[in-house]
C-alpha positions as CSV (number, residue, x, y, z in Angstrom):
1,X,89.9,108.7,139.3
2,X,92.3,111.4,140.6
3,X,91.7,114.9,138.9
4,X,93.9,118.0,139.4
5,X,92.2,121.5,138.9
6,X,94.5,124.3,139.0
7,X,93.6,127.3,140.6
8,X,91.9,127.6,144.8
9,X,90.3,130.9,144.5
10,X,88.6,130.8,141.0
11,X,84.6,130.4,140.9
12,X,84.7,127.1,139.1
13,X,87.6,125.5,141.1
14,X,85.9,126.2,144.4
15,X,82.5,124.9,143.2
16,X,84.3,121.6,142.1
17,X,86.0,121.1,145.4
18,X,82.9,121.4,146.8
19,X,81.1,119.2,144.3
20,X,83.6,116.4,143.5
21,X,82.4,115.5,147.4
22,X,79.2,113.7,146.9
23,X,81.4,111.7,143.8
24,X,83.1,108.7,145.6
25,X,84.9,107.8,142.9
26,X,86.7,110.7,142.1
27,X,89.7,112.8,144.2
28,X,90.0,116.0,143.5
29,X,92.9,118.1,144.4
30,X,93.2,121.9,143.8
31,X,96.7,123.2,143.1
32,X,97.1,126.8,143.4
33,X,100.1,129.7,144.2
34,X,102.7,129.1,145.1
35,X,102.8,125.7,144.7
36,X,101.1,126.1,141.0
37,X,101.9,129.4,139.5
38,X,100.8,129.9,135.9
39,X,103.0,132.4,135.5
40,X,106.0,130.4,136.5
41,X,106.0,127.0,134.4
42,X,108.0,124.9,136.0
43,X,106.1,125.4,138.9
44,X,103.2,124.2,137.0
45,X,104.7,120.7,135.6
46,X,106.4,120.0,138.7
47,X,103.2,120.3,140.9
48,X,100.9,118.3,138.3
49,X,103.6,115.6,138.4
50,X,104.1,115.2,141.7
51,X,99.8,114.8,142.3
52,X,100.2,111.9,139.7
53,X,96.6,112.6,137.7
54,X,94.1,110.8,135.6
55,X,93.0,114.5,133.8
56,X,93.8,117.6,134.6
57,X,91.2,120.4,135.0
58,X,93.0,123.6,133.5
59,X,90.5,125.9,135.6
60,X,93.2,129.5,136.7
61,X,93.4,132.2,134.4
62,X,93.9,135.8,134.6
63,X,90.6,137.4,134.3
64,X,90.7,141.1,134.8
65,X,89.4,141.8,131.6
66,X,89.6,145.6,131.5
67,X,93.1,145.7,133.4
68,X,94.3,143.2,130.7
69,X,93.9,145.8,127.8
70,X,96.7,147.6,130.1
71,X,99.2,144.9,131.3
72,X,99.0,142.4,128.1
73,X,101.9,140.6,128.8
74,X,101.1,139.5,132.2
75,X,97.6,138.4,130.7
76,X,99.6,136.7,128.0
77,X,101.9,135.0,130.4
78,X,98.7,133.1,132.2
79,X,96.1,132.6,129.7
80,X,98.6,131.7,126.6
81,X,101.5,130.1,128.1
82,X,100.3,129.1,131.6
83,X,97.6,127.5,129.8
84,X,100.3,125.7,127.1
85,X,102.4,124.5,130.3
86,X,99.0,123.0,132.0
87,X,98.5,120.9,128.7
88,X,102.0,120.2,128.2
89,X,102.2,118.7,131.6
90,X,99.1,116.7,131.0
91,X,100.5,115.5,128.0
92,X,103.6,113.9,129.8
93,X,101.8,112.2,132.1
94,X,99.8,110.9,129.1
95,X,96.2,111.9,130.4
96,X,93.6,114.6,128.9
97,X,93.7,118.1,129.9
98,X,89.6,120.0,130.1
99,X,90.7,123.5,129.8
100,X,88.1,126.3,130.0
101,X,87.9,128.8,127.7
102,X,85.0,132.7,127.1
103,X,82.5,133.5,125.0
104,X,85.3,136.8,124.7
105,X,87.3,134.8,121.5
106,X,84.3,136.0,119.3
107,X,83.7,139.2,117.8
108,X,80.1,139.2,119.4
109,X,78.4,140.2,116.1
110,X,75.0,138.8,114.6
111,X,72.4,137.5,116.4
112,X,72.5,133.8,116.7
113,X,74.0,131.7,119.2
114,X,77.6,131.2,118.3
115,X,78.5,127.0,117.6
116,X,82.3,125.9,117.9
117,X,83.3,126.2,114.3
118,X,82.3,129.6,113.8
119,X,84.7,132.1,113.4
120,X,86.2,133.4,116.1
121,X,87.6,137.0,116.3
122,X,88.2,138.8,119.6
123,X,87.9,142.5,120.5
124,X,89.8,142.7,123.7
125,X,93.4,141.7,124.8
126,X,91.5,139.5,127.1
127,X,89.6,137.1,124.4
128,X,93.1,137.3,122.3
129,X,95.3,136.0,125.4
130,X,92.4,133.2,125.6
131,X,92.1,132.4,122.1
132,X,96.0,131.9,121.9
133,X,95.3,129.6,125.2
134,X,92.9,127.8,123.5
135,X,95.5,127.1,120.4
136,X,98.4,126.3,122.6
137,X,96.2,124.1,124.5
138,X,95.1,122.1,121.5
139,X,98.7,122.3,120.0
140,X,100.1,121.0,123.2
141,X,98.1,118.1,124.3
142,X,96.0,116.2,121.7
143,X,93.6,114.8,124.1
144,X,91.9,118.3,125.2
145,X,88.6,119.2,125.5
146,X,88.5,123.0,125.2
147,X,85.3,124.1,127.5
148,X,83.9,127.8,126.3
149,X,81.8,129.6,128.8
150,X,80.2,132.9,129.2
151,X,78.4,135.2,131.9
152,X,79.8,132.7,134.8
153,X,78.3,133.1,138.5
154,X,78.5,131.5,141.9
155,X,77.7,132.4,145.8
156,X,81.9,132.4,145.3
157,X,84.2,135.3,144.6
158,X,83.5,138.1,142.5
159,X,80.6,138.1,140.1
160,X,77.7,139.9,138.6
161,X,74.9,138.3,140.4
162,X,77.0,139.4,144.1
163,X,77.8,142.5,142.9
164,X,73.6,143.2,141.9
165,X,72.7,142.3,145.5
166,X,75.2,144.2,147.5
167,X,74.1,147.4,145.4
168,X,71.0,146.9,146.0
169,X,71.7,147.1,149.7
170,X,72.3,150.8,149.0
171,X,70.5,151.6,145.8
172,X,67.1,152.2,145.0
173,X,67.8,152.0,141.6
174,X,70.5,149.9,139.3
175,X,71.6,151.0,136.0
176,X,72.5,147.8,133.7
177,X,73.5,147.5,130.1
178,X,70.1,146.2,127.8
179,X,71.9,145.7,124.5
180,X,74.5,142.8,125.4
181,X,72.6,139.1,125.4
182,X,74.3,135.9,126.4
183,X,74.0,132.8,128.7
184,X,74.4,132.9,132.5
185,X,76.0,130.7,133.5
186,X,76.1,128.9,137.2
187,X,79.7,127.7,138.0
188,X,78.1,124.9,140.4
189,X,76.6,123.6,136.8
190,X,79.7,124.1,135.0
191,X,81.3,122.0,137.8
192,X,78.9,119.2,137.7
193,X,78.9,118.9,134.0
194,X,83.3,118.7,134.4
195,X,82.5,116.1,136.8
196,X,80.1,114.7,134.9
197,X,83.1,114.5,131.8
198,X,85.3,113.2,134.2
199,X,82.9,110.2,134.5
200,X,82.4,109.8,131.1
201,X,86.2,109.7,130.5
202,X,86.5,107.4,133.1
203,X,84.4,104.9,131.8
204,X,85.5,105.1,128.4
205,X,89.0,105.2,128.0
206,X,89.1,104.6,124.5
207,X,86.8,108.3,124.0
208,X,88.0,110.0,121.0
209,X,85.5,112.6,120.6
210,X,88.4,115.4,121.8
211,X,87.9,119.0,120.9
212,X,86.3,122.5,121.8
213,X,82.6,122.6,123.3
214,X,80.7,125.7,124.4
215,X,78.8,125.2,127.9
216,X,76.5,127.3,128.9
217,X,73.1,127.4,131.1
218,X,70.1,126.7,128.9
219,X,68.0,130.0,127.7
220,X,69.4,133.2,126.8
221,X,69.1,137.3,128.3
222,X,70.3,140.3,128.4
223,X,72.0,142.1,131.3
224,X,69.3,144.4,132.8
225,X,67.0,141.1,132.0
226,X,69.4,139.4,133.9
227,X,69.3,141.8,137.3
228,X,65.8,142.1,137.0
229,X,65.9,137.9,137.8
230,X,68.7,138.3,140.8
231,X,66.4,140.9,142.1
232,X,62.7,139.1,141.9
233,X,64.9,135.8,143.5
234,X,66.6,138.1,146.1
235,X,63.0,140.0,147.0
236,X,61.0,136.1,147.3
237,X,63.2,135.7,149.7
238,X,63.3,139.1,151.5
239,X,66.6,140.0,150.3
240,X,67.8,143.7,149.0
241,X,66.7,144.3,145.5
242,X,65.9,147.2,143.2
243,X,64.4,148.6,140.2
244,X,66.7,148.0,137.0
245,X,67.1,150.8,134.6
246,X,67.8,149.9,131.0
247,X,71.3,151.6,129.6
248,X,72.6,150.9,126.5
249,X,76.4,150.1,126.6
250,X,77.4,154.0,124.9
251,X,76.4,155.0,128.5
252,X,78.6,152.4,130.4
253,X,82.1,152.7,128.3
254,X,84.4,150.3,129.8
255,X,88.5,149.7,128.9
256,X,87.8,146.5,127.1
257,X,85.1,145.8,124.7
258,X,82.1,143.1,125.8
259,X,80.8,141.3,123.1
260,X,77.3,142.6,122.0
261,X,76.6,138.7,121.1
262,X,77.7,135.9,123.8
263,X,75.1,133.6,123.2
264,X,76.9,130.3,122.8
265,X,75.5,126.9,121.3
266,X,75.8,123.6,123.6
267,X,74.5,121.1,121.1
268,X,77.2,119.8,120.5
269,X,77.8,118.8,123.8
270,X,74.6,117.6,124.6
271,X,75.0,115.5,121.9
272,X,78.2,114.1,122.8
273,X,78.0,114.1,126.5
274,X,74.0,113.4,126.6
275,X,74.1,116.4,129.4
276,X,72.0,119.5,129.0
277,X,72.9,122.3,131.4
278,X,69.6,124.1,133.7
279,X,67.4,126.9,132.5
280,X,69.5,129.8,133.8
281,X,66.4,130.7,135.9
282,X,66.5,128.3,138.3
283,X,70.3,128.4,138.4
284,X,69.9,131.7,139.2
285,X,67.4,131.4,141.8
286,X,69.3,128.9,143.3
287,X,72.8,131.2,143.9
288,X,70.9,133.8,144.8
289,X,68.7,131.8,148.0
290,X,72.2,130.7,148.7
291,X,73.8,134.3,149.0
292,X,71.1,135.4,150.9
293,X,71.0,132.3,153.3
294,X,75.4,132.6,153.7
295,X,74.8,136.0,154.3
296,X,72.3,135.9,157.1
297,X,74.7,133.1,158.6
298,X,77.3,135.6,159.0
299,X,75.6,137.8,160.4
């Protein structure tokens, strides 16, 4: 089974090149700029044609989401129509398009993990470029499965559980936001449970249960909760850590507004899949020996 992702550079991409390795049944290729450039569509049906796919993996997207509350047409341009030319493209080579989608297309209200037909309504330019992905997506190709994530780390690019250790490096002390809760979210598990799709697909080409999922690690938190993990992993292991101080989110205004509520449901895929994503603990402590260890390698 040959899969395209599109994107090099994105957490999720990099962690299913690195993945898809150990799966001898499945080729992955990455496509990313120039040769794929979301912003430029013909770029992007021209280089999904030429790799000839079974599914394509609609991974890139623009995710500066406070710089997207200033530049909302470049945001719009990935997320909405990049996203609509991935699926399109899919769609003419007659094979499904998995397109990944935030926890950002709901309002973040309430208190109760969100499920897929609940009402979305998003609060930053951000969660609206990715809900109109998500629609164009769906519009475009009718086999789609429309992944929604939240709160996604890896030992890759930029990311809150890197960004915890390097200030501790300098800090003593780490303000962190108390009153957001969601799912964190490993994008080595996000890329097993694609691959783990892909299988599934494979297997069953007559698989009709298309549609939007949420998939996130097992177990909810909140922010400083969340640091206070990173930092008990990282100090196991002898690695920089620091005492957390509890904000609430008046103290830490930022251009775009985070959802209060990101906590995401994954029944349904666990019932349609029979996959049920790791405690976000262990996840956790996993990346974070990682770090550490690629760190010290470098050094």
């Amino acid at each position: 089974m040959k899969i395209v992702v599109t994107g090099c550079e994105g957490q999720v991409a990099r962690c299913l090149v690195e993945r898809a390795v150990s799966h001898r049944a499945i080729e992955l290729i990455a496509l990313g700029r120039p040769e794929l450039d979301l912003a430029l569509p013909q770029t992007v049906v021209d280089a999904i044609a030429a790799a000839k796919p079974d599914l394509v993996v609609s991974a890139a997207a623009y995710t500066a989401v406070d710089q997207a509350e200033d530049e909302p047409e470049v945001a719009r341009s990935i997320n909405s129509l990049g996203a609509a030319a991935v699926a399109c493209a899919a769609a003419q080579m007659n094979v499904p398009v998995l397109h990944l989608s935030t926890d950002y297309v709901f309002s973040g209200e309430g208190d109760e993990p969100y499920g897929e037909h609940d009402a979305t309504g998003p609060r930053s330019v951000y969660g609206q470029t990715k809900l109109d992905g998500e629609t164009a997506v769906a519009a475009a190709n009718p086999r789609h499965l429309i992944l929604r994530t939240a709160w996604v780390y890896s030992p890759f690019g930029k990311n809150f559980v890197k960004t915890m250790l390097r200030l501790a490096e300098s800090r003593d002390t780490v303000s962190v936001v108390c009153d957001q809760w969601g799912n964190p979210t490993s994008a080595i598990d996000i890329a097993d449970a694609i691959l783990h799709i892909c299988e599934t697909l494979g297997a069953d080409r007559q698989f009709a249960d298309f549609g939007t999922y949420h998939l996130v690690g097992s177990g909810s938190t909140n922010w400083s909760s969340f640091a206070r993990a990173i930092f008990e992993a990282s100090k196991r292991l002898r690695g920089p850590c620091a005492e957390v101080k509890d904000i609430p989110t008046s103290e830490y205004p930022t251009r775009a507004i985070r959802p209060s509520n990101s906590r995401l449901s994954t029944q349904k895929f666990e019932g349609v899949f029979g996959w049920k994503m790791p405690q976000w603990q262990q996840s956790t402590d996993k990346v974070v020996e990682r770090i550490l260890a690629e760190s010290h390698a470098g050094k």
